[in-house]
N, C-alpha and C positions, 0 to 999 in steps of 0.2 A: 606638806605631806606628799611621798611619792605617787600613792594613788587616791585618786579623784573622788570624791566624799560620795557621790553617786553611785559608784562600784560598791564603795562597803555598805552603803545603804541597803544596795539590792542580794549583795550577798547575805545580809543580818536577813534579810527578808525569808529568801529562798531556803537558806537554814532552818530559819522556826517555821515554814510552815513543812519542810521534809521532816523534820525530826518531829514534830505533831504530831504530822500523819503517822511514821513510824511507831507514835505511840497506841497508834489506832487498830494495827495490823493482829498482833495476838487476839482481840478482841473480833476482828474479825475471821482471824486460822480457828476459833474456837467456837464460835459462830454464838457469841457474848456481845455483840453489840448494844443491844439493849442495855447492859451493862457498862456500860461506855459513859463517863461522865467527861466531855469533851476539856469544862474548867478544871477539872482537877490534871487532864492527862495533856492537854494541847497548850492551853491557855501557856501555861510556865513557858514553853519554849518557846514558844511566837515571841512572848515580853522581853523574856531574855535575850536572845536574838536580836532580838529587834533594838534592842538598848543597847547592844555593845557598839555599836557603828557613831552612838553620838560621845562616846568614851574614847574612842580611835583615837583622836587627835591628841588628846592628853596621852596616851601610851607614846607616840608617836614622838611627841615631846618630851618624855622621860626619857626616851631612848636616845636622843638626840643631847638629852642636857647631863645625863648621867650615865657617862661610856662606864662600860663591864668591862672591857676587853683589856687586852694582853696591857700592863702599862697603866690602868686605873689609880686613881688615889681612895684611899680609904671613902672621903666626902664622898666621891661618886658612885661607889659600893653600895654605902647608906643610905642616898637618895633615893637610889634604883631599886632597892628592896622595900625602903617603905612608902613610894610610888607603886610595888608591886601589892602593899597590903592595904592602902586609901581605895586606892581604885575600884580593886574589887568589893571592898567595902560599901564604895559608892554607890557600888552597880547593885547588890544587891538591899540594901536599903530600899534604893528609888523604885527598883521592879518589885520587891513586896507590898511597897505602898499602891502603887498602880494597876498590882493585880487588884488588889484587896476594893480597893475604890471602885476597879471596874467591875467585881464579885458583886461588890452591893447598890453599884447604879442599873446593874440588870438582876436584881430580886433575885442573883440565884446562891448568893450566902452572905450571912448578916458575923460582922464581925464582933466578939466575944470575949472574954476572959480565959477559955479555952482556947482560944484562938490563940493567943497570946503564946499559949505555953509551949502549942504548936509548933509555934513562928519559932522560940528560941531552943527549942527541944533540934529541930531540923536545922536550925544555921549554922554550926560547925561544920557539917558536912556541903552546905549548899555553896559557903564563904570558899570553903575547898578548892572545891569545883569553881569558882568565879576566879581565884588565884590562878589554877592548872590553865584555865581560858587567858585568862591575861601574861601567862609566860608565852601561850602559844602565838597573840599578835603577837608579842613581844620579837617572838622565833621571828613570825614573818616578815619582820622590819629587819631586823638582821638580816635574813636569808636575803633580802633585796639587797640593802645595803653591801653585801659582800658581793653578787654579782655587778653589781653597779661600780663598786671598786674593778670588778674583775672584769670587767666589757673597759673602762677606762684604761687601765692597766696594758690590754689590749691593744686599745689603739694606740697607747704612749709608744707602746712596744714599736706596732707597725710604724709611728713615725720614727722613731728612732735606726728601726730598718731602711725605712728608704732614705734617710739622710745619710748611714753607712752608706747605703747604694751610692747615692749622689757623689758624695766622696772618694768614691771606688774610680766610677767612673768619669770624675774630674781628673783623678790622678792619673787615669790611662789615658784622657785625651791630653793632661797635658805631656806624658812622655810621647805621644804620638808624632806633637808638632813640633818640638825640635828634633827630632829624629828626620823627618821630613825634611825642616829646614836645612838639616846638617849638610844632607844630600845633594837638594841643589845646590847652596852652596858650591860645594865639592864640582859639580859639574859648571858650574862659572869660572870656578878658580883653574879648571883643565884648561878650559878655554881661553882665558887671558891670554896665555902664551900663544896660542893662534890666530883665533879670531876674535877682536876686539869687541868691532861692530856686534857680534853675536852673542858676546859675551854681555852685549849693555843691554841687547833687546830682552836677555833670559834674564836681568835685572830686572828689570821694566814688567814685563809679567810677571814675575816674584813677589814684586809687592803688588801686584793686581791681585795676585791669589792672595796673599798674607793679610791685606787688608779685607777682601772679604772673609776669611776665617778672622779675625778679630773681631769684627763686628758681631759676629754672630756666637763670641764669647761663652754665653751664657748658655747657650743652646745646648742640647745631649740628642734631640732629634730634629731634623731639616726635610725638608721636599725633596724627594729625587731629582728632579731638578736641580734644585741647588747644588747638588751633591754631584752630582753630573756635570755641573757648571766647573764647578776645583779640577775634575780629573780630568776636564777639557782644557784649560790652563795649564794646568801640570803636564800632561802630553802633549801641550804647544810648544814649552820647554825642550821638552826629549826631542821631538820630532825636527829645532834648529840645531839640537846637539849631534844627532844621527843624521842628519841632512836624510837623504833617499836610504838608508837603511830602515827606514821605520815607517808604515801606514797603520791607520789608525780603523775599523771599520766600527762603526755604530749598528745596534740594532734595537732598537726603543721602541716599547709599546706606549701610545701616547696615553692610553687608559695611566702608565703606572705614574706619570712624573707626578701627579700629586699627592703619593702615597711617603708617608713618614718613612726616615731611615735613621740610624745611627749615624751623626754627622762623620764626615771622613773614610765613611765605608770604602768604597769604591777606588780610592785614590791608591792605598798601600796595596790593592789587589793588582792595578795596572802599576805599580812601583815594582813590586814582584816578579812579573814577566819580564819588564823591563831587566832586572839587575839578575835575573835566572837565566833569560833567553836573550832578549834583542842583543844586548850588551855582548855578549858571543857569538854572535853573527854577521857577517861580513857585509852580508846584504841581506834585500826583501824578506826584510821583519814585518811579521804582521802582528798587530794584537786586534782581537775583536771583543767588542762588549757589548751586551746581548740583556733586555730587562724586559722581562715579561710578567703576565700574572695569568697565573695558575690555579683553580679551586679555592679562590683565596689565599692564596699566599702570593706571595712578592718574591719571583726568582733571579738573583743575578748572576751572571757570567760571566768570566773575565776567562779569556785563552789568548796561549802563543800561538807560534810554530816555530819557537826556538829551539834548538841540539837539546838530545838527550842530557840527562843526569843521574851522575849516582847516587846522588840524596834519596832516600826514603820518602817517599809520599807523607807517609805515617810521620817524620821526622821533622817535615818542614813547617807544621805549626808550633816545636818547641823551637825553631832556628830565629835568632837575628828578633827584630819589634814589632814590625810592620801584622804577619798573621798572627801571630801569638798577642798581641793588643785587638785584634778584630775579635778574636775568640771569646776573650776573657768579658770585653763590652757585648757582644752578643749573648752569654750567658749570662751577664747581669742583669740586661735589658729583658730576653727572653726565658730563661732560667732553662728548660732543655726544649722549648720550643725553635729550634731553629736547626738547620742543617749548614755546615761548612765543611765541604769536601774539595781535594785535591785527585785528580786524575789526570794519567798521563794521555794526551791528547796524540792520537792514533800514532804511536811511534814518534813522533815529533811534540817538542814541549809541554805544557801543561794547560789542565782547564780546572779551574776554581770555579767554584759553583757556592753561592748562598741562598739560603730559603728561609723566609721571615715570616710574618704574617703581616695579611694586607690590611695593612692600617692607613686610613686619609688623612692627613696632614691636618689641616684646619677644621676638621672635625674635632679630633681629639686633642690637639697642640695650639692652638691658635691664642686660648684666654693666657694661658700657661703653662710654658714650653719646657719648663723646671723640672728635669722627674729622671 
């Protein structure tokens, strides 16, 4: 039974003795107290009351053994109706017997042959009223049962959501990494024809990054740290393919590296400056990256000081994989809790700016990093 036999014990209770008293109250608006025979007026509803909570569990059980609902079979129609007419049958048999016995173990009425005619003169109406009560558990067990459906349903829902989600966002990291992969690549294969040597070191680091993103497979969220660690790799890369064209400047708040990110963040942010700016400059490329925390949040920055462009600010999150994949996993992950702006950095290049909220890594990610 969904609720605890104690609950309806005490609710049968509080019933017959509210509805007692209420039988008491005209008696006293009319100041007829005297007149007041408590067994005739209270007595009934305390017994009754007080009897339907040891009947529960068989409602309880009919309801459960003989579904009504949409889909029923005839059997279970019939069961449930004449479980609806035993019951209260039951009920009022055993509370007539019980009143009557405790009427006459306290001297205050002697049972009779008038009595008799009483008892059956009044039971059509009384049997009524015990049916009307027995559809009403009845209601209540349904009315639970449907919410209990409808809170499960619920969660079925939200898991189902976030497994879409998970999905979402496995498909956009895995466009991420070859897209990434493609690139280096591309910057090895320029260089063979030049520089050998440089071309085996940007191997060599290649799979130092690519090995640590596989390991880490499974993940949707990492330490900034970690995450910092790839875009330090990946700009170790750039930095032998630009020789003195490229400096790199950090600026870390050591509060933040423990704080959760979306794996990969960082990396397509400084890929972007690179393939916007450095990549069109002759020399003294800088990029700086900047992470702080702010009122609780977690801000990053990534800027040039590469040549102007005539791209649209507004245009460069639907351009190319790199922001337009940062986007789409920041609104999955955050939903519109996050900010990713593009601004052109004082007449020269651009600054990217992200704002997440401050989440600690193995606070919330450490049992299960799945999400």
């Amino acid at each position: 039974m969904p609720i605890p036999f104690g609950y309806v014990l005490v609710t049968g209770v509080v019933l017959g003795v509210v509805l007692g008293f209420k039988s008491f109250i005209p008696y006293m608006y009319w100041g007829d107290t005297a007149e007041y025979e408590w067994y005739r007026s209270a007595l009934p509803h305390v017994i009754n009351y007080l009897f339907w909570p040891f009947l529960v569990p068989f409602i309880y059980w009919a309801f459960e053994r003989f579904r009504i609902g949409k889909g029923a079979i005839f059997k279970d129609r019939a069961g449930n109706i004449g479980m609806s007419l035993l019951i209260p049958l039951m009920h009022e048999v055993a509370t007539t017997i019980i009143y009557f016995v405790l009427l006459s173990a306290l001297d205050v009425y002697a049972f009779n042959d008038k009595t008799w005619a009483v008892v059956l003169g009044a039971f059509p109406s009384v049997y009524i009223g015990r049916i009307v009560e027995y559809w009403i558990i009845y209601g209540l067990f349904a009315a639970f049962d449907y919410y209990k459906k409808y809170k499960n349903k619920q969660a079925e829902i939200g898991r189902m959501e976030a497994k879409l989600n998970r999905t979402k966002l496995a498909v956009l990291k895995m466009q991420l990494q070859p897209h990434f992969l493609f690139n280096a690549l591309n910057s090895i294969s320029s260089l063979m024809e030049v520089d050998v040597k440089k071309a085996q070191t940007i191997t060599a680091r290649l799979g130092e990054l690519l090995r640590g993103i596989l390991e880490q497979d499974e993940r949707l969220f990492i330490q900034l740290e970690e995450d910092l660690n790839y875009v330090k790799t990946y700009l170790e890369i750039e930095k032998i393919r630009f020789e003195d064209r490229l400096e790199v400047i950090y600026e870390i708040d050591e509060g933040a590296l423990g704080c959760a990110v979306p794996m990969l963040l960082i990396q397509p942010l400084a890929e972007n400056a690179i393939k916007h700016g450095i990549a069109k400059m002759a020399s003294d490329g800088i990029i700086r990256i900047e992470v702080r925390v702010e009122n609780n949040r977690l801000k990053i920055i990534v800027e040039d000081n590469g040549p102007e462009t005539d791209v649209e600010t507004s245009k460069m999150l639907g351009k190319g994989i790199g922001l337009a994949n940062i986007k789409s996993r920041l609104n999955q992950h955050f939903g519109d809790d996050f900010v990713l702006s593009i601004l052109p950095d004082s007449g020269h290049g651009f600054r990217i700016e992200i704002e997440i909220p401050k989440t600690n890594y193995h606070e919330k990610y450490s049992s299960d990093n799945r999400r």
